[in-house]
One Martini backbone bead per residue (centre of mass of N, CA, C, O) as a GRO file, in nm:
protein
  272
    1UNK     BB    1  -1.267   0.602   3.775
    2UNK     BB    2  -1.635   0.680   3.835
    3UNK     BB    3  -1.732   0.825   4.131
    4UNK     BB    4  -1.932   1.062   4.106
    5UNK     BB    5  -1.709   1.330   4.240
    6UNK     BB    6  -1.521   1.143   4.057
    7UNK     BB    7  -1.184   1.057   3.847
    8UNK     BB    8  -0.984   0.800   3.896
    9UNK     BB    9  -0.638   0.757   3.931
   10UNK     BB   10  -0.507   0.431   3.896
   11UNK     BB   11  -0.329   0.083   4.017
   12UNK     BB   12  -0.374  -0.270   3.990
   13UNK     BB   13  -0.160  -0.503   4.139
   14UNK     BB   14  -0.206  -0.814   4.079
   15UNK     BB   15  -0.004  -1.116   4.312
   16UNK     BB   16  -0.256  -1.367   4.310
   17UNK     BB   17  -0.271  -1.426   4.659
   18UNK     BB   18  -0.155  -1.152   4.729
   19UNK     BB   19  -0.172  -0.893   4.956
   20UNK     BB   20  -0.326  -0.565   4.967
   21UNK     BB   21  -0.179  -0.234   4.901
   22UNK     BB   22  -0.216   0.066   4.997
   23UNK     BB   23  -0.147   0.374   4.845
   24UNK     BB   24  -0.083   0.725   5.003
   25UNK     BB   25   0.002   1.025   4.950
   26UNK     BB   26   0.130   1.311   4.936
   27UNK     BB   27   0.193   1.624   4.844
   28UNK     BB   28   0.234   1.660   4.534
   29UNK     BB   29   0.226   1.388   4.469
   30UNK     BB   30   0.171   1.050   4.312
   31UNK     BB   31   0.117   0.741   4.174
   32UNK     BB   32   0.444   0.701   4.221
   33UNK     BB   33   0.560   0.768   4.520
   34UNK     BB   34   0.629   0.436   4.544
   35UNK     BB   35   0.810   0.281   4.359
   36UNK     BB   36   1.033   0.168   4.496
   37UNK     BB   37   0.924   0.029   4.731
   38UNK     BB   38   0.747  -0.157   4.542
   39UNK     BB   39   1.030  -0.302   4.396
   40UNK     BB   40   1.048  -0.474   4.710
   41UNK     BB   41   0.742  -0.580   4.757
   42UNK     BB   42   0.591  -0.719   4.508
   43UNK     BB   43   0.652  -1.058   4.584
   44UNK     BB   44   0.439  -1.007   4.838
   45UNK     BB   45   0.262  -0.804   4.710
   46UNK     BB   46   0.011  -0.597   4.625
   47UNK     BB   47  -0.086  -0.315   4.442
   48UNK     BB   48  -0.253   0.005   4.529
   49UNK     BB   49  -0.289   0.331   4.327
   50UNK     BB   50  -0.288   0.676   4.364
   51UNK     BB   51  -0.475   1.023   4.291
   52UNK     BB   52  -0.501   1.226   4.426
   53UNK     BB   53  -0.668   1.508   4.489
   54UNK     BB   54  -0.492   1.756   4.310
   55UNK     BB   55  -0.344   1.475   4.156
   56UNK     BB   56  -0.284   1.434   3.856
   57UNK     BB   57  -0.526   1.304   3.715
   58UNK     BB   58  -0.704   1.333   3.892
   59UNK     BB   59  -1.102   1.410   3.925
   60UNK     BB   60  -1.309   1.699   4.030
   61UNK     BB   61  -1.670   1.687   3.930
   62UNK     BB   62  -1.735   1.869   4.186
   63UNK     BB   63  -1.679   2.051   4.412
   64UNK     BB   64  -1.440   2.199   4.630
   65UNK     BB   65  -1.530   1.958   4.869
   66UNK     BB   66  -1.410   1.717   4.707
   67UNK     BB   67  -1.112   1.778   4.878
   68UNK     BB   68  -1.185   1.661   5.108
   69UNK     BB   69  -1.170   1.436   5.346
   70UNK     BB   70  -1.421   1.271   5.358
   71UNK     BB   71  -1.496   1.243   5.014
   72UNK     BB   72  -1.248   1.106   4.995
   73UNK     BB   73  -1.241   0.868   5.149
   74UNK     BB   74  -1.536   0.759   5.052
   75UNK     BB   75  -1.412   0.726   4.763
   76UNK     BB   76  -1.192   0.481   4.888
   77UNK     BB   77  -1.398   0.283   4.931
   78UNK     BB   78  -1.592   0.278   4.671
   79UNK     BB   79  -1.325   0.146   4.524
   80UNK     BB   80  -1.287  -0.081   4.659
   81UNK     BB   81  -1.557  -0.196   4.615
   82UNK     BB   82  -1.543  -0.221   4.306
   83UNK     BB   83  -1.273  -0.398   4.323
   84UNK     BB   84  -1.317  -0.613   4.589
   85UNK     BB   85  -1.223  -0.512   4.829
   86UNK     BB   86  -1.207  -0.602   5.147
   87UNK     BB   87  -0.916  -0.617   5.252
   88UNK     BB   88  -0.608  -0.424   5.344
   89UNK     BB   89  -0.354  -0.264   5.319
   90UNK     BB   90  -0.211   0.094   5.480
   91UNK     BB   91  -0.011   0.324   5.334
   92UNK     BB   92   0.109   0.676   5.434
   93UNK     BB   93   0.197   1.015   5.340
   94UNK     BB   94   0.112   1.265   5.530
   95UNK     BB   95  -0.149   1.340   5.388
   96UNK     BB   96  -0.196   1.020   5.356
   97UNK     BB   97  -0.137   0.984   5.674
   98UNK     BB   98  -0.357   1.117   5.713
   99UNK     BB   99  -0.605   0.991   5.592
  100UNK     BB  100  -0.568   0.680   5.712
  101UNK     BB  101  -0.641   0.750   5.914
  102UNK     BB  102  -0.919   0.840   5.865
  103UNK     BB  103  -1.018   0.581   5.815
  104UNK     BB  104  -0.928   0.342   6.028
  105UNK     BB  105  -1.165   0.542   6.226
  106UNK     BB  106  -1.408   0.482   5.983
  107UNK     BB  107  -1.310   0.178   5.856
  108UNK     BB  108  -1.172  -0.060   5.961
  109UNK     BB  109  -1.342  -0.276   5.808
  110UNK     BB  110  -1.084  -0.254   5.557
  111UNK     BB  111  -0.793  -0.319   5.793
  112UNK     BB  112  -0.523  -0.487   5.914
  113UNK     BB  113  -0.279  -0.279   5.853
  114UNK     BB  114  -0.105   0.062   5.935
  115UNK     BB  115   0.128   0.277   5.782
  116UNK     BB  116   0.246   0.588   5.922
  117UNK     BB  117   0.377   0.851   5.768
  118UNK     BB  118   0.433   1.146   5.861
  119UNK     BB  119   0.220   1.179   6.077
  120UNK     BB  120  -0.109   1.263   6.217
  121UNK     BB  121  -0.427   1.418   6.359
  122UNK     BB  122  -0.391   1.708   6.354
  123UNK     BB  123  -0.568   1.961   6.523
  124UNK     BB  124  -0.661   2.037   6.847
  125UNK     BB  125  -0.749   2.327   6.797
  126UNK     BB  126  -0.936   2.623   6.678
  127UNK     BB  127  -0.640   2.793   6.667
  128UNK     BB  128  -0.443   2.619   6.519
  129UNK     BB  129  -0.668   2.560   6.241
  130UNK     BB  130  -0.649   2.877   6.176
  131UNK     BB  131  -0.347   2.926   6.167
  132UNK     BB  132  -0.322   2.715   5.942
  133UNK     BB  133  -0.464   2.825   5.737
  134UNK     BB  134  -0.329   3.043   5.704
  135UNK     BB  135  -0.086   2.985   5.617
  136UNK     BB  136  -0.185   2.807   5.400
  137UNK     BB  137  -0.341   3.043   5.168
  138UNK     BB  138  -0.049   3.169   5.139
  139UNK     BB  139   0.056   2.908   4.989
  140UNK     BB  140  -0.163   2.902   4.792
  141UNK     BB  141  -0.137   3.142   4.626
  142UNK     BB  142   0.117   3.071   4.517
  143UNK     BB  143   0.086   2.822   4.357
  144UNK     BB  144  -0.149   3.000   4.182
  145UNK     BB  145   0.078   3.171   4.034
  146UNK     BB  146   0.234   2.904   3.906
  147UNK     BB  147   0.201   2.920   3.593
  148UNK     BB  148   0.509   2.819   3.545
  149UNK     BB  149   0.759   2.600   3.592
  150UNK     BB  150   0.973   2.806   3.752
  151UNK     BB  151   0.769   2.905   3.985
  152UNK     BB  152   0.714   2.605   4.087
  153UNK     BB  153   1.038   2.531   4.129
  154UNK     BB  154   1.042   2.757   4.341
  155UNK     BB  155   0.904   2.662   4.518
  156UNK     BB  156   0.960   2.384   4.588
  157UNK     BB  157   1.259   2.437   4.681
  158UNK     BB  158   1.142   2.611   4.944
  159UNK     BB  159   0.985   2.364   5.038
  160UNK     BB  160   1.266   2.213   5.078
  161UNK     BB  161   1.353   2.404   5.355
  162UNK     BB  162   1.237   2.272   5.546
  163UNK     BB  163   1.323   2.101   5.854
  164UNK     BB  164   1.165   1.828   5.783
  165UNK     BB  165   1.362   1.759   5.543
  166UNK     BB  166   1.630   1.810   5.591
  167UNK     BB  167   1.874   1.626   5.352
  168UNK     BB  168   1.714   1.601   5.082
  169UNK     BB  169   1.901   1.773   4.877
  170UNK     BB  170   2.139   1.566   4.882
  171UNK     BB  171   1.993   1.388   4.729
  172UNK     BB  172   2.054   1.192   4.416
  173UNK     BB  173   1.714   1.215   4.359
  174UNK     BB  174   1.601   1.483   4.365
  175UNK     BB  175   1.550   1.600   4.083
  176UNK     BB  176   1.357   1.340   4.029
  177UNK     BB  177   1.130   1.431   4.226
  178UNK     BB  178   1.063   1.726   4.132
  179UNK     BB  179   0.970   1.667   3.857
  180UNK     BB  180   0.733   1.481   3.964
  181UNK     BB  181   0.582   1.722   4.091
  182UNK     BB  182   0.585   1.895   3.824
  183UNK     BB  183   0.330   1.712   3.702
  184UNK     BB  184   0.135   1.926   3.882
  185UNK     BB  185  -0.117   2.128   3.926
  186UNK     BB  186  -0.120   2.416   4.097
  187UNK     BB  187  -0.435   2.470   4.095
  188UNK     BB  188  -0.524   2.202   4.240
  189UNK     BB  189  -0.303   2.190   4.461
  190UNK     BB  190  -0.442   2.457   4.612
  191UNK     BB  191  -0.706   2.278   4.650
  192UNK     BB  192  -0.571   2.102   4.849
  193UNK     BB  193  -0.469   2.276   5.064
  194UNK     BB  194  -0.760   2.452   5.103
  195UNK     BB  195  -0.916   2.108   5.199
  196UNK     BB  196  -0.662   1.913   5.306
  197UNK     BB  197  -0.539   2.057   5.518
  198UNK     BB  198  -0.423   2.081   5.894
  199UNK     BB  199  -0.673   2.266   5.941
  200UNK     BB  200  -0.945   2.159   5.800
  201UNK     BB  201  -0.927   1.892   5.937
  202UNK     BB  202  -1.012   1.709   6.161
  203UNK     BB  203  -0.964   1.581   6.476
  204UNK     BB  204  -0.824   1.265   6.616
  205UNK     BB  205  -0.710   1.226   6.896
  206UNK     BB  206  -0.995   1.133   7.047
  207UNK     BB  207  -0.975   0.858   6.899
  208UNK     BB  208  -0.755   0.693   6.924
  209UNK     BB  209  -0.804   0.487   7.181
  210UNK     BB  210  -1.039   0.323   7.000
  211UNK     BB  211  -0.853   0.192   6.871
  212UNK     BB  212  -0.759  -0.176   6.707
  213UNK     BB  213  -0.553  -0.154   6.534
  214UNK     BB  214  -0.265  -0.181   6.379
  215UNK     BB  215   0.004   0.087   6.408
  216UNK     BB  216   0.359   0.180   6.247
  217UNK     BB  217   0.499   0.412   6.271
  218UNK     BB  218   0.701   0.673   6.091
  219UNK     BB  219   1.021   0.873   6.167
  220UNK     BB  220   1.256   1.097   6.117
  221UNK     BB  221   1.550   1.192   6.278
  222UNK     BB  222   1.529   1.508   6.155
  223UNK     BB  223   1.215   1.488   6.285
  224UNK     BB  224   1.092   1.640   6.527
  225UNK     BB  225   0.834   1.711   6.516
  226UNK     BB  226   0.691   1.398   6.427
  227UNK     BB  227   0.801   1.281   6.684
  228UNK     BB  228   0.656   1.378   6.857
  229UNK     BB  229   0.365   1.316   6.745
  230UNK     BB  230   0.418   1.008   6.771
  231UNK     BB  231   0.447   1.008   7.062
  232UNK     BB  232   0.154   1.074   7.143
  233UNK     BB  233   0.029   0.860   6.960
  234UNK     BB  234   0.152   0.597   7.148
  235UNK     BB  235   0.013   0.677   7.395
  236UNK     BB  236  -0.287   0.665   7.312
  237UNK     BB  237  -0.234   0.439   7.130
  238UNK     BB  238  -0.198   0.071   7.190
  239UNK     BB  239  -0.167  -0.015   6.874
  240UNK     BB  240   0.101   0.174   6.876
  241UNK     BB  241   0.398   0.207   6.673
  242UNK     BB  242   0.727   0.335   6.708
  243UNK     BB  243   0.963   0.421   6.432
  244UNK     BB  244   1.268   0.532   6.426
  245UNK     BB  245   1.465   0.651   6.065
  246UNK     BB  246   1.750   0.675   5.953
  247UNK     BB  247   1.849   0.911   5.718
  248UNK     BB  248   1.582   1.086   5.789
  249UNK     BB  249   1.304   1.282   5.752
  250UNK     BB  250   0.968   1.318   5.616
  251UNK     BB  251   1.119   1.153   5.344
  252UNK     BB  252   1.110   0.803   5.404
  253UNK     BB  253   1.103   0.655   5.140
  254UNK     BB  254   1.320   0.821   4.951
  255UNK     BB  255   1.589   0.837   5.170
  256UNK     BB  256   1.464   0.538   5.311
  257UNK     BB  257   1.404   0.262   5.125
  258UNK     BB  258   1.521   0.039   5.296
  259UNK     BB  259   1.392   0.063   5.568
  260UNK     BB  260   1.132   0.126   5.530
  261UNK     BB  261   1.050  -0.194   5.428
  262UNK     BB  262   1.183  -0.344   5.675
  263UNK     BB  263   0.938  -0.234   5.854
  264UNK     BB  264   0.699  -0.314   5.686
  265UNK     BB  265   0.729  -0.632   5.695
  266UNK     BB  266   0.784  -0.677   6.012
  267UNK     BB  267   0.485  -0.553   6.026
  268UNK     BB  268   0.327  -0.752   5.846
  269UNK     BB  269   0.449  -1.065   5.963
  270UNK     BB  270   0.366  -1.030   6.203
  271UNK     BB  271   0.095  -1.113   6.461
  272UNK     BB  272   0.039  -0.826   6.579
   0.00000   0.00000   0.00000
């Protein structure tokens, strides 16, 4: 669909008159990335999955600008509204969990319950956001630079050598993440990470209190840097609560889907 300065690959699974979760990936990600997940949830919700900007499918039409935070948010409105979903679920996952919050804090009135995986709210202070640009545009520049699949591939692995993916290597459908990882192009992705990366985006801390939604937190056990910053969001904003996840480090959906998912129902399920 074209939307002024996008046009989105997406795809809206509805199943009869049940409620809609909308799927926003992580970085590298794809409109597939929740798919095991959402074979598990089928048969009770509808759903709505997206390539965001820099990933898959999805075209940014306008500038460079249009891969940041706000005119992305802006465009999954849009997008909504064009499909005429009124309220829907909303479940991110690290960099769709920074877009989620970011969602939930500025169009409230569009999402029922949220579930933030792996997510934070930003960099609070501007030598924090100064020095992650810096270190995102040197990340930024090997992606550039990764003409063949090859180069990707290394990337990829180095990627997944950081402390919060835990012992995601030795999960037995690792090679099949990769895979799908590799059907993204370097030089898009490149530009994701340098206008929608966490130096990048504004800072939600200080919304965090103001908030009124439902939103359930998951953290996995090997992830201490994520499970830190998500005790600090439970502590700030009234309406979340945190459960961390066993058998997983950041990539809670792929390490343990059926935890992830029975803590889905669990809390799509509650009366609170």
């Amino acid at each position: 669909m074209t939307l002024k300065q996008y046009k989105i690959n997406y795809c809206l699974n509805i199943n009869g008159n049940k409620p809609i979760i909308i799927f926003l990936h992580g970085f590298m990600g794809n409109i597939h990335e929740f798919d095991e997940a959402i074979k598990l949830l089928a048969e009770d919700f509808s759903y709505l999955t997206l390539d965001l900007p820099g990933h898959g499918k999805t075209e940014v039409l306008g500038g460079d600008e249009y891969y940041r935070m706000e005119p992305t948010a802006q465009a999954i409105i849009n997008l909504l509204d064009e499909l005429k979903i009124d309220k829907c679920y909303l479940i991110g996952y690290s960099m769709g969990g920074r877009l989620a919050l970011y969602l939930t804090l500025h169009f409230p009135e569009h999402f029922i319950k949220v579930v933030l995986e792996s997510a934070s709210p930003g960099l609070a202070t501007e030598a924090e956001r100064l020095e992650r640009v810096r270190r995102d545009t040197q990340i930024a520049k090997k992606l550039s630079r990764s003409i063949i699949k090859t180069d990707f591939a290394a990337f990829l692995a180095n990627w997944y050598n950081q402390p919060i993916f835990g012992y995601i290597k030795n999960h037995p459908e690792y090679n099949r993440m990769i895979e799908s990882r590799l059907q993204n192009n370097p030089q898009q992705l490149d530009k994701s990470l340098r206008f929608m990366g966490n130096g990048c985006q504004p800072s939600l801390w200080d919304k965090l209190q103001g908030n009124k939604i439902s939103i359930l937190l998951l953290a996995g056990e090997y992830d201490e840097k994520f499970i830190s910053i998500n005790k600090q969001i439970a502590e700030l904003c009234e309406f979340a609560q945190l459960k961390i996840i066993s058998n997983a480090g950041h990539n809670i959906h792929f390490e343990n889907t059926l935890a992830f998912v029975e803590n889905i129902k669990d809390f799509l399920y509650s009366a609170s």
